[in-house]
C-alpha positions as CSV (number, residue, x, y, z in Angstrom):
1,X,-251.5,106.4,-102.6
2,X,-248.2,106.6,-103.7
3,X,-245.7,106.2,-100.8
4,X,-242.0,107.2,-102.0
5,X,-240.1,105.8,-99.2
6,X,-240.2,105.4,-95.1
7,X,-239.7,108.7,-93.8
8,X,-239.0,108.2,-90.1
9,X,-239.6,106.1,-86.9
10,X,-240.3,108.1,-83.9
11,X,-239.6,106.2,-80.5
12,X,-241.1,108.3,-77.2
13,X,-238.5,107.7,-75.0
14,X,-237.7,108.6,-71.1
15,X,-234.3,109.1,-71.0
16,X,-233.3,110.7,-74.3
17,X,-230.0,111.9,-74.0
18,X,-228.7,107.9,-73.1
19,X,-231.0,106.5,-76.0
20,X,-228.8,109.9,-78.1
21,X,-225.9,108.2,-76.9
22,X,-226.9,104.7,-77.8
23,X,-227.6,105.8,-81.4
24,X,-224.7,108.1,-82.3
25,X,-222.2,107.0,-80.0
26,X,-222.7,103.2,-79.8
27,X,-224.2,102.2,-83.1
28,X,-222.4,105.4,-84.7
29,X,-225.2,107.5,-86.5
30,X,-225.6,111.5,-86.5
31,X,-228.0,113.3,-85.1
32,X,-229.2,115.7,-88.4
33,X,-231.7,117.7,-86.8
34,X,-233.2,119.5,-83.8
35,X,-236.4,121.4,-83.5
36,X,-235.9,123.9,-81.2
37,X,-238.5,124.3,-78.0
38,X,-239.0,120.3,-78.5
39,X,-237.2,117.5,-77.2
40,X,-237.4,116.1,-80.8
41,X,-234.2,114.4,-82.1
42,X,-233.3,113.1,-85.6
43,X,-230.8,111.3,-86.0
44,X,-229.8,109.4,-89.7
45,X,-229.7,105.8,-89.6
46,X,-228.9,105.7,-93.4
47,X,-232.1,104.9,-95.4
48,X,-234.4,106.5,-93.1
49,X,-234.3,108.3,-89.7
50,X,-235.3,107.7,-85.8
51,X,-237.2,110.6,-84.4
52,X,-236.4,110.0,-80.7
53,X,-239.1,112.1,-78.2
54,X,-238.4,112.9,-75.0
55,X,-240.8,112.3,-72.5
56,X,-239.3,111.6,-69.4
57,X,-242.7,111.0,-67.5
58,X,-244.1,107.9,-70.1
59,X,-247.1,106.1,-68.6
60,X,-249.7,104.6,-70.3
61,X,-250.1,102.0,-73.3
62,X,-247.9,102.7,-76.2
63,X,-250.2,102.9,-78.7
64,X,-252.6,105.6,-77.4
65,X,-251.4,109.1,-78.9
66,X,-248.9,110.7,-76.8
67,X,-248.3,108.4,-74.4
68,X,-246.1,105.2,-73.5
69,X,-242.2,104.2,-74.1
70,X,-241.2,102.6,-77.1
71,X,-242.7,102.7,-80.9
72,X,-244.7,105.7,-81.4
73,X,-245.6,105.7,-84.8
74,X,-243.6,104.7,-88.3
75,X,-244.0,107.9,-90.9
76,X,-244.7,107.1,-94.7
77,X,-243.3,109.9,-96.9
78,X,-245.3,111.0,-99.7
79,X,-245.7,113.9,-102.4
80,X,-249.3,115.0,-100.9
81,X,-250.8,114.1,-97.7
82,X,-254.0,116.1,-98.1
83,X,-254.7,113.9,-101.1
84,X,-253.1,110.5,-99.7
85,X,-255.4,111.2,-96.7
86,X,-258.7,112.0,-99.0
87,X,-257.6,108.3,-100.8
88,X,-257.3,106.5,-97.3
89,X,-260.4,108.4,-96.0
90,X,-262.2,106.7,-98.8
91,X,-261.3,103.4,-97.9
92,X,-262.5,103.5,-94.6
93,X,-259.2,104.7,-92.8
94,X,-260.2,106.8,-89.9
95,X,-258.0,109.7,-88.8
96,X,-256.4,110.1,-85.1
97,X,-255.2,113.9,-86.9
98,X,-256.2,115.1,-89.5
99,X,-253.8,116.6,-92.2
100,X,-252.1,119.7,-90.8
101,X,-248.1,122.1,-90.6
102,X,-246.5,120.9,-88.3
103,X,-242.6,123.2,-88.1
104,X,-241.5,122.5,-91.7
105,X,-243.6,119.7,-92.6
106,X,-247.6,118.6,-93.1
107,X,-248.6,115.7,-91.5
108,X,-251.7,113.3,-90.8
109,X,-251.8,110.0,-88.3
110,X,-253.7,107.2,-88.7
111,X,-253.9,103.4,-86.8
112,X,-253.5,100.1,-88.7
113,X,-256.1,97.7,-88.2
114,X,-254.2,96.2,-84.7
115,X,-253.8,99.9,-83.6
116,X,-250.4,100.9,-84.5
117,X,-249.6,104.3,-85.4
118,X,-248.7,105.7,-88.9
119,X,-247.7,109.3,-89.7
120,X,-248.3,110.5,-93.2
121,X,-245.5,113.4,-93.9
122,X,-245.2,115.8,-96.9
123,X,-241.8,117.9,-96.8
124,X,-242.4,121.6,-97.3
């Protein structure tokens, strides 16, 4: 697999709009995109980005799909997913989603061996 760089680190977060703030105001990064009928933020922190969710009702363990505060998953950008995940696949890699579109990008998810997230993402 042939990873060209860190794509994004997507944080589920209950109070979006102060963890916005935090980001652009405090530490002084832009937001660079919205996806509208989300609560999906992007915002730029120079070599990669920070996809913050907004989920104001978290419960649950963080690393269980969809649930929990904190690190959701870290995104590895690559040229083809649907052949990165046909490599992984063939190692042994199970999938929590397989490859699929997802708004302007495809995208598969996968756990490490402890149970933490990962998010393979081809650009359209």
């Amino acid at each position: 697999m042939d990873v060209l760089a860190t794509h994004h680190v997507a944080i589920f977060t209950r109070e979006q709009q102060r963890m916005e703030e935090f980001y652009t105001d405090t530490l002084g990064f832009a937001v660079t995109k919205r996806w509208d009928d989300t609560n999906i933020i992007f915002i730029d922190i120079g070599s990669t980005t920070i996809e913050l969710i907004g989920k104001p009702d978290l419960q649950g363990d963080p690393h269980e799909m969809g649930s929990g505060a904190g690190l959701n998953h870290i995104a590895l950008h690559v040229a083809d997913v649907d052949a990165a995940a046909q490599e992984l696949a063939a190692k042994g890699v199970q999938f929590l989603k397989e490859p699929a579109d997802f708004q302007d990008v495809r995208i598969a998810f996968f756990p490490d061996v402890e149970g933490n997230v990962l998010e393979l993402v081809q650009e359209k």
